[in-house]
Backbone bond lengths (Angstrom), bond angles and torsions (degrees), N, CA, C in turn:
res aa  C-N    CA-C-N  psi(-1)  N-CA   C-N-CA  omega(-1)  CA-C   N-CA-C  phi
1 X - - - 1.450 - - 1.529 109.33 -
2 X 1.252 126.95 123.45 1.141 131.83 153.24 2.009 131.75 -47.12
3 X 1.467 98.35 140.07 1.686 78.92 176.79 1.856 143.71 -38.27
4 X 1.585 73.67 -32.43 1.683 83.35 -179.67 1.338 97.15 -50.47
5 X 1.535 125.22 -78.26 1.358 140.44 173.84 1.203 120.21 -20.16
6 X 1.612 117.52 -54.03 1.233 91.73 -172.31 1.775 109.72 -84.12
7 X 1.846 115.43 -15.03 1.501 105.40 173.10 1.773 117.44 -54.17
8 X 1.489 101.93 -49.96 1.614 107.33 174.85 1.800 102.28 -44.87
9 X 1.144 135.95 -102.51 0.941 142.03 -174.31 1.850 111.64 -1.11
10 X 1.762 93.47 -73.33 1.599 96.71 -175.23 2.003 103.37 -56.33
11 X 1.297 125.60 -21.16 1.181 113.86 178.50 1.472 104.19 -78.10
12 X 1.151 138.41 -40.77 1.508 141.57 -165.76 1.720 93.05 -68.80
13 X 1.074 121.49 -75.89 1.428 122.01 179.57 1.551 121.36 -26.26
14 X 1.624 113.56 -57.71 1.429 129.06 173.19 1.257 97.44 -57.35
15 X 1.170 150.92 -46.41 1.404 150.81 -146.45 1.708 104.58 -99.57
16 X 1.583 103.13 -37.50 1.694 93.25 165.16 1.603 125.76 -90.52
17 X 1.637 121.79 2.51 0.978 110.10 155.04 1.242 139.49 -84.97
18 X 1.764 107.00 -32.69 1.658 120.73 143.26 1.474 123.76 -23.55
19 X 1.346 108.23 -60.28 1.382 113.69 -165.03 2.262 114.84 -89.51
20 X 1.635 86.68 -6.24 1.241 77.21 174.62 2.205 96.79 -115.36
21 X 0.666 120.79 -14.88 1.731 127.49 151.91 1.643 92.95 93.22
22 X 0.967 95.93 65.33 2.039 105.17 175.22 1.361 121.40 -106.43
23 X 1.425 124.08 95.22 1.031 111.87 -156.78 1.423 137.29 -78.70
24 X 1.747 111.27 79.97 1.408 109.80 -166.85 1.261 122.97 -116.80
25 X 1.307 132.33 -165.05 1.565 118.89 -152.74 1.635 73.84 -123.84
26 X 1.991 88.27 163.46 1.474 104.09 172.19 1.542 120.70 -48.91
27 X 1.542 105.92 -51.44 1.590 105.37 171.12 1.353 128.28 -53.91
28 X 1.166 112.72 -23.86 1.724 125.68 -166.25 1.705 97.68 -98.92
29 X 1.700 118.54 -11.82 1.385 95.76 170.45 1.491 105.03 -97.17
30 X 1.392 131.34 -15.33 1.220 145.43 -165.38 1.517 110.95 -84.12
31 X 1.382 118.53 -44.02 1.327 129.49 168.77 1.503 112.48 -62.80
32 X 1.595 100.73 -66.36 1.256 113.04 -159.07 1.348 108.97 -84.81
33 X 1.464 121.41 -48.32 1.620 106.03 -175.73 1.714 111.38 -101.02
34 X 0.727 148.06 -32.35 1.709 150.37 172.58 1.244 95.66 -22.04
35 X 1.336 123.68 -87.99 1.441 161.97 -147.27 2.338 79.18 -49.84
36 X 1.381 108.35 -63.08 1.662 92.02 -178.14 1.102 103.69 -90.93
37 X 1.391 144.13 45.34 1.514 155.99 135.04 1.935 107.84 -79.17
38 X 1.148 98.55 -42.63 1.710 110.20 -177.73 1.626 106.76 -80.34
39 X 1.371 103.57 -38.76 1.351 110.98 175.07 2.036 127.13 -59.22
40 X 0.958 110.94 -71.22 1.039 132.06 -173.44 1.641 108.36 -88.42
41 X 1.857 114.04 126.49 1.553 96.35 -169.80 1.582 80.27 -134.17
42 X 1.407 120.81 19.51 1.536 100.97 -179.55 1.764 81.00 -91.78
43 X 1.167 136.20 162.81 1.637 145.67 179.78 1.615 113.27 -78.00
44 X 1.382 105.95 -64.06 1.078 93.32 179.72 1.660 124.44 -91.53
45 X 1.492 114.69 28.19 1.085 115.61 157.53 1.891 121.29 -98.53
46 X 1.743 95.04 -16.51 1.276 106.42 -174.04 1.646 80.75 -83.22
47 X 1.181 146.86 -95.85 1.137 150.55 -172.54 1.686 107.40 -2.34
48 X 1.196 112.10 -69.02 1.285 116.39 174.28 2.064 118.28 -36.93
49 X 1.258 100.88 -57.64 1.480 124.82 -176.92 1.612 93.07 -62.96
50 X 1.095 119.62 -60.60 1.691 118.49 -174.14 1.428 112.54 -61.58
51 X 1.324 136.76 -36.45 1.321 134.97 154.20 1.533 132.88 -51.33
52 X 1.568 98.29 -35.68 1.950 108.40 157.12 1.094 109.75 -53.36
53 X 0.911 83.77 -76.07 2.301 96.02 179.74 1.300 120.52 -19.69
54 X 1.474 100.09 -58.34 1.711 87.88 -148.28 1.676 85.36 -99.99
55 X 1.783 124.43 -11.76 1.466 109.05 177.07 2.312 101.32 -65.47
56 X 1.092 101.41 -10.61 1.168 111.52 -172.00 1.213 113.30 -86.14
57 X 1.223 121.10 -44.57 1.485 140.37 162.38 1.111 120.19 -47.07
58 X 1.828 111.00 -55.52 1.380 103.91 -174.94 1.532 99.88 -88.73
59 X 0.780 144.49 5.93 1.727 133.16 178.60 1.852 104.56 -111.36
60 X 1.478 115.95 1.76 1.131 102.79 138.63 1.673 140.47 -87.81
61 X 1.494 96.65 -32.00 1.450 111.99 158.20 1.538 122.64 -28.57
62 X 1.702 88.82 -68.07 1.776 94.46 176.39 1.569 121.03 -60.29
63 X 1.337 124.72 -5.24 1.216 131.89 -169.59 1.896 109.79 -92.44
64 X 1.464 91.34 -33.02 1.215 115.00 -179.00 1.482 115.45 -67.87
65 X 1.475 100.40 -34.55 1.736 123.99 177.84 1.446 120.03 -53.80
């Protein structure tokens, strides 16, 4: 992936965890959700996949708590 690519991406990701209010850490969006931001380019399959994730993400967090 080229820079452009990977700036778009890390902006789309940051912008759908904002807007969907998930409360995760910089590392946990970088690890965990980017990577199926790059992956998946049909939308609502990435959408789908990004909502696993980070409901997965953040309910390990709290476990961790």
């Amino acid at each position: 992936m080229n820079d452009t690519h990977d700036r778009d991406a890390l902006r789309y990701t940051l912008d759908w965890v904002s807007n969907n209010s998930y409360p995760l850490s910089g590392s946990q969006i970088l690890i965990g959700l980017l990577p199926i931001t790059r992956e998946f380019s049909d939308l609502p399959q990435r959408e789908q996949a990004l909502h696993d994730a980070a409901r997965r993400l953040s309910t390990d967090a709290a476990v961790l708590v």
